[in-house]
N, C-alpha and C positions, 0 to 999 in steps of 0.2 A: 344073197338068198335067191333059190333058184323063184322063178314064177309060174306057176300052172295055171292054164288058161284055157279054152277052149272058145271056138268061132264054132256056131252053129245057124243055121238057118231055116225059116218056113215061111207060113203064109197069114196072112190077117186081112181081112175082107179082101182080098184079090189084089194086096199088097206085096211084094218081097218084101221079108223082114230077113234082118243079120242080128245076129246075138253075140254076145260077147259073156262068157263064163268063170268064176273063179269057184272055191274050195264054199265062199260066204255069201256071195253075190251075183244076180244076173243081170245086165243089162240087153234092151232089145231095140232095133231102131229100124227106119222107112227111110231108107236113101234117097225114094221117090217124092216123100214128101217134108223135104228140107233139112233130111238129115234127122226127123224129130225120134226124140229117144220115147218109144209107148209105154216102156215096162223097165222098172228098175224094182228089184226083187232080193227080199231077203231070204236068202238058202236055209238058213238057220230057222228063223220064225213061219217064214213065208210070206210075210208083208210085203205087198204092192204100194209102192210109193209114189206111183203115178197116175195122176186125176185121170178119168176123162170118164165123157158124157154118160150117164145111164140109159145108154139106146145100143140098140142092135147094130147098125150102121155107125158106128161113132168116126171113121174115118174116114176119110174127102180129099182129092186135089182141089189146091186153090192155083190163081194166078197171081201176077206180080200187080201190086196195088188194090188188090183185094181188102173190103175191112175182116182185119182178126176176129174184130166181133161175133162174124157169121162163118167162122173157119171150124177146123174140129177142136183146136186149144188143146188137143192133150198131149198131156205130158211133157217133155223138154226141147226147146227153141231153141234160136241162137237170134239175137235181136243186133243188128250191123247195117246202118252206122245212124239211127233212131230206134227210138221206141214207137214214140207216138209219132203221127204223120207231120210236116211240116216242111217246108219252104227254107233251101238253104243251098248259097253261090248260085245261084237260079234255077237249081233242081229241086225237084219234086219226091220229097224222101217220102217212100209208101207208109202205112201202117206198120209199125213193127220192123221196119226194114227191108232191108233188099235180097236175104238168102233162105227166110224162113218159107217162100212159096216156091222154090225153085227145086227142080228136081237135082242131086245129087250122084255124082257116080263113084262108087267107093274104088280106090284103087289097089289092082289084082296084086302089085307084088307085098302092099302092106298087109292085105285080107292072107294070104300066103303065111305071113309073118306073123298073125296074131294080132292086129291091129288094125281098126278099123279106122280108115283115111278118108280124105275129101277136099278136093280142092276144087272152088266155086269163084268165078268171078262176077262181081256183081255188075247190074248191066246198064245204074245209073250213073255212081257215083266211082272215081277211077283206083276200084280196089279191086284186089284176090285176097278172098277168105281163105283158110286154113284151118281144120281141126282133124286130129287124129284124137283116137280113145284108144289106149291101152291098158292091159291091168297091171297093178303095181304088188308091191311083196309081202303088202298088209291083207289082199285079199281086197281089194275096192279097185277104183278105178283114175286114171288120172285121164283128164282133158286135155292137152296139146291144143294152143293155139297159134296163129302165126298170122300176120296181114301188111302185105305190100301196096304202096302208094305206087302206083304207075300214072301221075298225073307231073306235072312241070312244075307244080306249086305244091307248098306244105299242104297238109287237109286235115280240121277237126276232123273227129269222129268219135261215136260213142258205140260200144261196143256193152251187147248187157245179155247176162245168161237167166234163160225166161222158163223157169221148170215150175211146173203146177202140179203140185204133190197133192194126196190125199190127208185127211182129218181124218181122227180116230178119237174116239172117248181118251181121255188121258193125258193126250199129245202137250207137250209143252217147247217154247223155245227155249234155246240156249244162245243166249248171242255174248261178245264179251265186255266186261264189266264196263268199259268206258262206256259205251251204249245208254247212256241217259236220257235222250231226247233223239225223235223223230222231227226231220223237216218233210211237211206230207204237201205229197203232189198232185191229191184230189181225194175224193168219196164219197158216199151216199152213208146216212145214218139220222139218228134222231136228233141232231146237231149241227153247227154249222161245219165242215169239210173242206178247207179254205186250199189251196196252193199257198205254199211258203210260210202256214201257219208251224208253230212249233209246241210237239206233244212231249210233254214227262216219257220217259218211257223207262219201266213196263209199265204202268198205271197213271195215264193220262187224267182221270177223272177218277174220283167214288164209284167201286159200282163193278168196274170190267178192269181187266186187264189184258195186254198184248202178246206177254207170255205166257198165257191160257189162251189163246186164240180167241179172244172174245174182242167184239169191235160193237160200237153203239149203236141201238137201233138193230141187235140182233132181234130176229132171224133172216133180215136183209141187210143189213147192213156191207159196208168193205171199206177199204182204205189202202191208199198206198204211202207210201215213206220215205227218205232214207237218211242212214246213218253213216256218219264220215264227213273226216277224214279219219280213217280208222289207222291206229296203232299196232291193230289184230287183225290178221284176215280168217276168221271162221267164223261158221253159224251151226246150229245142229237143230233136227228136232228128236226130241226125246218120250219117249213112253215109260215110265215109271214102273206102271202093271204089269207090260209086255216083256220087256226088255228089248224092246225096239230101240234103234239108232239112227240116224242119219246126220250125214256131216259134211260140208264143205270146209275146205281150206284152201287157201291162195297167200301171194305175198301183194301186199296194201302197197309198195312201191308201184304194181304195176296194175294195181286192182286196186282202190282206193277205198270206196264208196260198198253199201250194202242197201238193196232194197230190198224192203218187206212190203209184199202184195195181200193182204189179209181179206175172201170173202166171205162172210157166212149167209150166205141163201140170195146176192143180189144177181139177176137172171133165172135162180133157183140153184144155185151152185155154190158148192163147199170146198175151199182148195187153200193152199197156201202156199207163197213163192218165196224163196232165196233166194236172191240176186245180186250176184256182185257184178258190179260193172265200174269202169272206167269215168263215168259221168252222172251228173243230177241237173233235174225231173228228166222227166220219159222224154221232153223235146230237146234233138240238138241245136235248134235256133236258141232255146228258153238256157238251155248247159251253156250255151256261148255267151248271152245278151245280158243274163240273167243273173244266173245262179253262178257264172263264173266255174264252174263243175266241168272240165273233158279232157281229152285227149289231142298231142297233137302227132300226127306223123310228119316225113320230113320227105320231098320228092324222091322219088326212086328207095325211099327206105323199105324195111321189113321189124314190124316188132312182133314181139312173142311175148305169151304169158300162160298159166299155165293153171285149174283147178283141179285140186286132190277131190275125189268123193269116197267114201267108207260106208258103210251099210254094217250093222253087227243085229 
């Protein structure tokens, strides 16, 4: 089936933006700022699926080693080769990674092409990122990923997709049926939030549920998780009222793991992440030491993987 697609571009506070168009779906990204996707958009509804700040200013350069904390957080990352900051073969792995503060240059013959490319080397740890977006024939989008070891020795690494979607009256998860339990990797609520505790899921407790977005100790509360070794690689979230969609898919050979990032009001912010990644908790000392959860490449290798996205 053929694909129609459209590359379009503008401006966002004194950003280049690239846009990427189908028949159902738009997506919108900042090259200059890590590649982050700001606007992923449904053509049909017109739902905005991605968070970010209720300020004028919502977008900012950061630098390498910067905390996330104080960054602009919207919308979709790429978190390589940690999440959280940490200590590992005696580098200094930043907050979040090594490619989400770095500027990006999309390359001209795939922008030509209808695809929006990037290749990034990262400038602690001896890797080249890789992601290309394209759209696919359902009308959504696929991810391309790709990452070479250019170091003399194999290298863990964790690799984890960091998108902060918006809440909506309604919104529910869909994750799949194996999905019974959460091992959580920290939070803030009316309870205690352990690392490595392990939640029922959807309804860890009387009271709330997970697939209602509801976490303890709302209106601040958050929590993060994750699930796997998954059988299934998809998540969705769903609107019932709307007929809103959204959906990832991947294959769990090369994607294993699912994290869910759930806050409701902790910093004052409402959002919620999908994440599949290759490794568990956010630290790759804690994936290696630990939780036994990552990835390994092999010197001079290349692996590849690859996330479906859908919007209807």
């Amino acid at each position: 089936m053929a694909i129609t697609s459209e590359v379009f571009s503008r401006t966002e506070q004194g950003f280049a933006v690239t846009g990427l168009r189908t028949a159902l779906a738009e997506l919108e990204m900042v090259p200059a700022l890590g590649g982050r996707i700001i606007s992923l958009r449904s053509r049909r509804t017109g739902r905005e699926w991605c968070w970010h700040q209720e300020r004028p200013d919502w977008l900012w350069a950061n630098q390498l080693g910067d905390d996330f904390g104080q960054s602009t957080q919207a919308g979709v990352d790429e978190c390589i080769p940690s999440v959280a900051a940490c200590r590992w073969r005696g580098r200094a792995i930043p907050d979040h990674g090594e490619v989400w503060a770095e500027a990006w240059n999309l390359d001209a013959a795939e922008l030509a092409a209808g695809r929006l490319s990037a290749t990034v080397p990262l400038k602690i740890s001896p890797f080249v990122f890789h992601r290309t977006i394209r759209a696919d024939a359902s009308g959504g989008f696929v991810f391309d990923y790709a990452l070479t070891n250019h170091g003399a020795t194999a290298e863990e690494f964790m690799w984890c997709l960091h998108p902060l979607f918006t809440i909506t009256s309604g919104d529910r998860l869909e994750l799949p049926a194996e999905v019974t339990t959460l091992r959580l990797n920290g939070g803030l609520g009316d309870r205690p939030i352990n690392s490595g505790d392990l939640w029922s899921y959807p309804e860890p407790f009387a009271g709330f549920r997970l697939d209602r977005l509801e976490t303890p100790g709302m209106p601040k509360g958050c929590v993060k998780g994750f699930a796997g070794p998954l059988q299934v690689g998809r998540a969705a979230i769903v609107n019932d009222d709307t007929g809103d969609r959204l959906f990832l898919e991947w294959k769990v050979r090369d994607i294993p793991y699912l994290g869910l990032w759930l806050n409701r009001g902790h910093a004052g912010f409402h959002h919620v992440a999908l994440e599949p990644t290759n490794a568990a908790p956010d630290s790759l000392k804690d994936a290696v030491e630990q939780w036994k959860q990552f990835a390994v490449i092999a010197a001079g290798a290349t692996v590849r993987w690859s996330v479906k996205w859908g919007v209807s």
